[in-house]
C-alpha positions in Angstrom: 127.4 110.4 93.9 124.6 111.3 95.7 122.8 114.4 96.7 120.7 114.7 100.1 118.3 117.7 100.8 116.4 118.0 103.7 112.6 118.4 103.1 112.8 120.9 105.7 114.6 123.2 102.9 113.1 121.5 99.9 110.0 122.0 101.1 110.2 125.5 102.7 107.4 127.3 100.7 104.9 124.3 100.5 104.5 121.8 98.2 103.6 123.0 95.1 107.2 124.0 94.0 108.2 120.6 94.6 105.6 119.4 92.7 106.5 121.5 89.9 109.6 120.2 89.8 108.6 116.7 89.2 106.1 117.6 86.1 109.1 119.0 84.7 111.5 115.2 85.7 108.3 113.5 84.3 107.7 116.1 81.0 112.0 115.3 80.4 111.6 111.3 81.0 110.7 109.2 78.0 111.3 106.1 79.3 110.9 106.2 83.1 111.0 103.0 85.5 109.3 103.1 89.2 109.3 100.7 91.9 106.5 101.9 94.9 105.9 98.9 97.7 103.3 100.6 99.8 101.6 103.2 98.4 100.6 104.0 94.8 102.5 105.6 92.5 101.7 109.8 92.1 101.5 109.6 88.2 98.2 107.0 89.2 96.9 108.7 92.2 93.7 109.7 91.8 92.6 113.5 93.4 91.5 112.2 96.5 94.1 109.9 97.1 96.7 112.9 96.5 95.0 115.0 99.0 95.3 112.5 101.8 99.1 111.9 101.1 100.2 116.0 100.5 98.0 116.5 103.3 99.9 114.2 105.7 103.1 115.8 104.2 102.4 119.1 105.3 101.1 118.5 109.2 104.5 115.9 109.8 106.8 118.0 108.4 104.8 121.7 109.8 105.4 123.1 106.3 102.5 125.8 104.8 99.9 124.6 104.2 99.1 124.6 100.1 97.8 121.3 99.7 95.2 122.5 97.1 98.0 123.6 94.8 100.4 120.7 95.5 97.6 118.6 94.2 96.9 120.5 91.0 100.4 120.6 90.5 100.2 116.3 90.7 97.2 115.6 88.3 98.9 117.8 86.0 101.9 115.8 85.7 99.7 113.0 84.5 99.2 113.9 81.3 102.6 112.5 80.1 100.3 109.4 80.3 98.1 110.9 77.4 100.7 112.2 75.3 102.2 109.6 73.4 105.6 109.9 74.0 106.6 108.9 77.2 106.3 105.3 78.8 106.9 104.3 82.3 107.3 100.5 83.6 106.0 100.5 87.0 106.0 97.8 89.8 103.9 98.5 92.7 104.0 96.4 95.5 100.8 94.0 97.0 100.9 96.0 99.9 100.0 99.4 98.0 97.1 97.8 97.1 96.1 97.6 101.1 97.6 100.4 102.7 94.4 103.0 103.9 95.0 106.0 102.5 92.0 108.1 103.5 89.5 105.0 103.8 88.0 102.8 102.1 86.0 104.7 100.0 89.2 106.4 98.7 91.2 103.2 98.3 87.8 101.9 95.8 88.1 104.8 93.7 92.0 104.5 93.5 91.7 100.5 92.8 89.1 101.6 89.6 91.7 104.2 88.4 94.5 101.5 88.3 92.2 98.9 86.7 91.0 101.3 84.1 94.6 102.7 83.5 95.9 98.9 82.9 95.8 99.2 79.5 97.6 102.3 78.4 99.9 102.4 76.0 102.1 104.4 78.1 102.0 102.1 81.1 103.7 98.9 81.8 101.9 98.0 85.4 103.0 95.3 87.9 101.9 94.2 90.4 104.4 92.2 93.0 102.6 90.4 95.2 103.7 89.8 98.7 104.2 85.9 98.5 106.4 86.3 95.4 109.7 85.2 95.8 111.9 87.4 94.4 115.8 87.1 94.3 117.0 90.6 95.7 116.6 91.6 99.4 114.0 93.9 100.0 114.6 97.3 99.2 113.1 101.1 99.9 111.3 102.4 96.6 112.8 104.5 94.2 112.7 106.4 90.6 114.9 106.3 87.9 114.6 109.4 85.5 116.0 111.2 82.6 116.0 107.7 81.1 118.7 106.2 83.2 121.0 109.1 84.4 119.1 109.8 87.7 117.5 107.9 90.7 115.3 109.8 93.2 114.9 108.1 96.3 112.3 109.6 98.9 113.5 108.8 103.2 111.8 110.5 106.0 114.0 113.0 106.3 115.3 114.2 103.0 115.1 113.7 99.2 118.2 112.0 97.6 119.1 112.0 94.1 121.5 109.8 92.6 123.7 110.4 89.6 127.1 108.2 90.0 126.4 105.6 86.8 127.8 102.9 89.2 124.9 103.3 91.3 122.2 103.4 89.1 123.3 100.7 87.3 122.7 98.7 90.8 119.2 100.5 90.4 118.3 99.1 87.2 119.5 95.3 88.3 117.1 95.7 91.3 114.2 97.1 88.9 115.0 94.5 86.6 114.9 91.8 89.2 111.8 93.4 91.0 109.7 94.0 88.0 110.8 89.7 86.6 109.1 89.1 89.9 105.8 91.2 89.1 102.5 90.0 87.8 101.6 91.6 84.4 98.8 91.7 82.3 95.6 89.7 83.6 97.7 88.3 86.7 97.7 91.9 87.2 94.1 92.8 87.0 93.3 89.7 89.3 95.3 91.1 91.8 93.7 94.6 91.8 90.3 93.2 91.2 90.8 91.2 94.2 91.9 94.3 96.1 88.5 96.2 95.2 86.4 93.8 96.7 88.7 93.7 99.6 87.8 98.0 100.0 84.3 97.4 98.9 83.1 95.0 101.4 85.5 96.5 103.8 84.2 96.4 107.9 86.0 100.1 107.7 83.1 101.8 105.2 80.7 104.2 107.3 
């Protein structure tokens, strides 16, 4: 089964409610499991990076405009990464690494976060870089919460939720093939290390 809601209605009052609402799928997640090709994951995002994405959020989809507490509402979920007792397996794609979200100077500051975050206890980080052959067909990213009974899948036009155990099984088989793929550990750090230089000598800096 799955449940489709137009952002249009989910976000009706701005984005802090929304954002709300995931602190409280992250806060009731022990062991969560992500997979984000082409941008980086909201539990990593660094302030500025945040702004830039709720930011673009609000003037595509013309809802108010409360980017400021959207944001607050997004660092604040990030302390599940502090609290020692949740975990969360993550596998971002190459491609996140590169995609310009606000600049260059952003995308530096957001590369230091992940490389200094590498290390947590509560993260498992991957990185699945874009040559990798991998054997699944490529696939939209998703979310799998409440430790297996949910997957939250984000489209253009709506937010889905899945729940049928069916489905999310099919889920965990592509996260499980996806995250085989990924580079771990100091394959990992190479990879982001590599992408920092990339934003620090970038032609794009003012």
């Amino acid at each position: 089964m799955a449940i489709s809601v137009p952002w249009s209605e989910h976000l009706s009052t701005g984005t802090e409610a929304a954002q709300d609402e995931v602190v409280r799928w992250y806060q009731g997640t022990r062991d969560g499991k992500s997979y984000v090709p082409t941008m980086i994951w909201g539990t990593l995002q660094t302030e500025a990076y945040a702004t830039v994405i709720l930011d673009q959020v609000v003037r595509f989809l013309g809802i108010p405009d409360d980017v400021s507490a959207g944001v607050a509402k997004r660092m604040q979920r990030q302390q599940v990464l502090y609290d020692g007792e949740h975990h969360y397996n993550v596998v971002l794609g190459e491609q996140a690494l590169y995609t310009n979200v606000g600049g260059p100077e952003v995308m530096e500051q957001q590369i230091e976060r992940l490389l200094g975050e590498l290390d947590l206890p509560s993260l498992t980080l991957g990185i699945l870089p874009s040559t990798t052959r991998v054997d699944l067909f490529p696939v939209h990213g998703f979310n799998i919460y409440g430790d297996g009974d949910r997957v939250h899948v984000e489209l253009v036009s709506s937010s889905v939720d899945v729940t049928e155990k069916s489905e999310i099984n099919l889920y965990l088989k592509a996260f499980t093939e996806l995250s085989s793929a990924a580079s771990h550990g100091a394959a990992a750090e190479e990879l982001l290390t590599k992408a920092h230089s990339f934003w620090t000598k970038s032609s794009l800096r003012k």
